[in-house]
Each structure stands twice: as structure tokens, then as C-alpha cells.
C-alpha positions in Angstrom: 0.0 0.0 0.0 3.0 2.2 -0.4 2.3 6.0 -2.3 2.6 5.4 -6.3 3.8 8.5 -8.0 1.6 10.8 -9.1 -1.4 8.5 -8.2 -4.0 9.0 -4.9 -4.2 6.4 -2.4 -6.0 5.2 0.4 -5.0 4.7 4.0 -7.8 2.7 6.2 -7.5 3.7 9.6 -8.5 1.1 12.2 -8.9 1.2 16.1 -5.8 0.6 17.7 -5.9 -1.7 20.7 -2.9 0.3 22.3 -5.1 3.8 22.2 -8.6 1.6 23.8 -6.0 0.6 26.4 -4.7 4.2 27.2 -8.3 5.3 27.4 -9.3 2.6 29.9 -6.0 3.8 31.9 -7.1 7.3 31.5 -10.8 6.4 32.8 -9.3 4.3 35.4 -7.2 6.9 36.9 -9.5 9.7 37.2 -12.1 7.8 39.1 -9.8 7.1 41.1 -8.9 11.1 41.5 -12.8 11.8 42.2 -12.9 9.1 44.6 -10.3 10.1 46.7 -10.9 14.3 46.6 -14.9 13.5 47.6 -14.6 10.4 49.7 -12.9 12.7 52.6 -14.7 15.4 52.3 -18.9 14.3 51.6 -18.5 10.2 52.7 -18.2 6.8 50.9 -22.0 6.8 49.6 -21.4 10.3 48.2 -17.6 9.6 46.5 -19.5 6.4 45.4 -22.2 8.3 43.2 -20.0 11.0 41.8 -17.0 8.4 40.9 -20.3 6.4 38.6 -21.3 9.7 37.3 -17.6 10.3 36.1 -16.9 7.3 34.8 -20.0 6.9 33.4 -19.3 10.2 31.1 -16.1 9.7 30.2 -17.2 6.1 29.0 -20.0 8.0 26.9 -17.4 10.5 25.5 -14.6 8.0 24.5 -17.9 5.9 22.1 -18.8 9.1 20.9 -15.1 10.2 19.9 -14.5 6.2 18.2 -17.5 6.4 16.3 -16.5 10.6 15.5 -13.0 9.3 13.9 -12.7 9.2 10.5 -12.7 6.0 8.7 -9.7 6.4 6.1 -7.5 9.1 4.8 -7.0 9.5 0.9 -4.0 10.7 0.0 -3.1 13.0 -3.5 0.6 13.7 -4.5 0.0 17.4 -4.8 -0.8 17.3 -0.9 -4.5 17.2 -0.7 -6.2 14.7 1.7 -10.1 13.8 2.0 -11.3 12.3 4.9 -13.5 9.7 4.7 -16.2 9.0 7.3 -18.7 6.5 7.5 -20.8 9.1 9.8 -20.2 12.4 7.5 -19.8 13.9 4.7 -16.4 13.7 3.1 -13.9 16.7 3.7 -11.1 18.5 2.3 -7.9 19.8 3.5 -4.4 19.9 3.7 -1.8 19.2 6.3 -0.8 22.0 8.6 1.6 19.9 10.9 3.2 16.7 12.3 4.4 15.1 15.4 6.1 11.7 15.3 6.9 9.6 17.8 7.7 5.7 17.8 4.6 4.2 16.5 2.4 7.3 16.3 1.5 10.1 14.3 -0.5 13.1 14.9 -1.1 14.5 11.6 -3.1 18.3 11.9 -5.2 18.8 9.2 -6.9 22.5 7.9 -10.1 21.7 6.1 -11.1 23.8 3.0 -14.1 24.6 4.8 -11.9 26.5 7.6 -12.2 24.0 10.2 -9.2 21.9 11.4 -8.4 18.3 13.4 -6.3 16.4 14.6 -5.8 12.5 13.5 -4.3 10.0 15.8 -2.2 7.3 13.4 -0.9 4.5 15.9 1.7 1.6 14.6 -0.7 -1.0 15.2 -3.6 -0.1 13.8 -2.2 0.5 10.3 0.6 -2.7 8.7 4.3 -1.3 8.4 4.0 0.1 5.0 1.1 2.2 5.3 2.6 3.4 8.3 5.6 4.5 6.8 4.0 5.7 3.5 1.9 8.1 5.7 5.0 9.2 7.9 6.6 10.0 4.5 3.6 11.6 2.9 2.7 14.1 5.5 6.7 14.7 6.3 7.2 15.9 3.0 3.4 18.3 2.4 4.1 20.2 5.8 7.2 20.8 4.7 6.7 22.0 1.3 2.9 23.7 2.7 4.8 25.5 5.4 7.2 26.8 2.7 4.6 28.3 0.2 
């Protein structure tokens, strides 16, 4: 699945097990912070109803953020990107920036239509070459966007 020349192509993006994992942490770890800043101060029944309530949003937020992700990336030469979403209507943009780490990506993306996000590429949700291909891709449109 490696970038062709002069040809668009498509990078699937699927959930990565190691970013479900981090959010369990993360969900984990602040109910734990609510438990012990109200269980002092109003009692155990009281810590016991607010630490459900917390966890019980966050839980509701992370669903709404994996179904909110987009579905695949296609990816032109020139530098244009489309997002492609299951849940809405394709958009059109261009990349504004990169951080890369060791098995991740945080590609920032301007949209023609003036918004702007932020897409989370982790190692194991995407196989080595697409991984790389995208690393390459995006490493070489900031830098030439930035530029012009």
C-alpha cells in the first residue's frame, strides 16, 4: 500500500488496541482522583455516586469520539487529503503539521471549509507500510505547505 507516484491512495485507519488501552488507563485513573478528593470530604455513599457519574461520562465520550473518527484518509501527490467517514460527509484539506513519535502520528489537518483536526495514526492499527508511506507523505506536504 505504499504511495505510487503521481497516483491517490487510500490509508484505512483502524482502532488501535494500544489507544482503547490508554483510554481505559485514563478512565481508570480519574475515578480514582474523584474518589479520593470527595470520599474525605462528603462520605463513601457520596464519592461512590460521583466516581459512577464520572466514569460513566467519560465512558460516553470515549464511544462518541471512536465512532467521530474518520474511517480512512485518501492521499493525492500534490498534498490534498479527504477524509472519509462513514458518519459524515467527506472533507477537504491539507496538512498543517506533524508530530512523530515511535509508533504514532498526529497528523493536523486544515479543512477547505476553515475547520481543522487532529488525526491519531498509531503503529498497530495500520501494517508497516502504510505506516511508513503516511510518515513519508505528510513529512514531505508540511514541509513543502509551510514553505509556500
Amino acid at each position: 500500500m505504499s504511495p505510487v507516484p503521481g497516483t491517490r491512495w487510500r490509508v484505512r485507519l483502524a482502532c488501535s488496541v494500544r489507544l482503547r488501552c490508554l483510554q481505559a488507563c485514563l478512565v481508570l485513573a480519574l475515578c480514582l482522583a474523584v474518589w479520593l478528593v470527595v470520599a474525605p470530604r462528603w462520605g463513601r455513599s457520596a464519592a461512590v455516586l460521583v466516581t459512577v457519574l464520572t466514569a460513566t461520562g467519560l465512558v460516553w465520550r470515549a464511544g462518541l469520539d471512536s465512532r467521530r473518527r474518520p474511517d480512512g484518509l485518501m492521499l493525492y501527490p500534490d498534498g490534498l487529503l479527504e477524509r472519509l467517514d462513514g458518519t459524515a460527509p467527506w472533507r477537504s484539506g491539507r496538512p498543517l503539521g506533524l508530530l512523530q513519535w515511535p509508533g504514532m502520528l498526529a497528523l493536523t489537518v486544515r479543512y477547505d471549509d476553515g475547520g481543522a483536526e487532529t488525526v491519531l495514526a498509531l503503529s498497530d492499527a495500520l501494517d508497516a507500510e502504510a505506516f511508513r508511506g503516511l510518515a513519508a507523505w505528510a513529512r514531505r506536504h508540511t514541509r513543502s505547505h509551510a514553505v509556500s
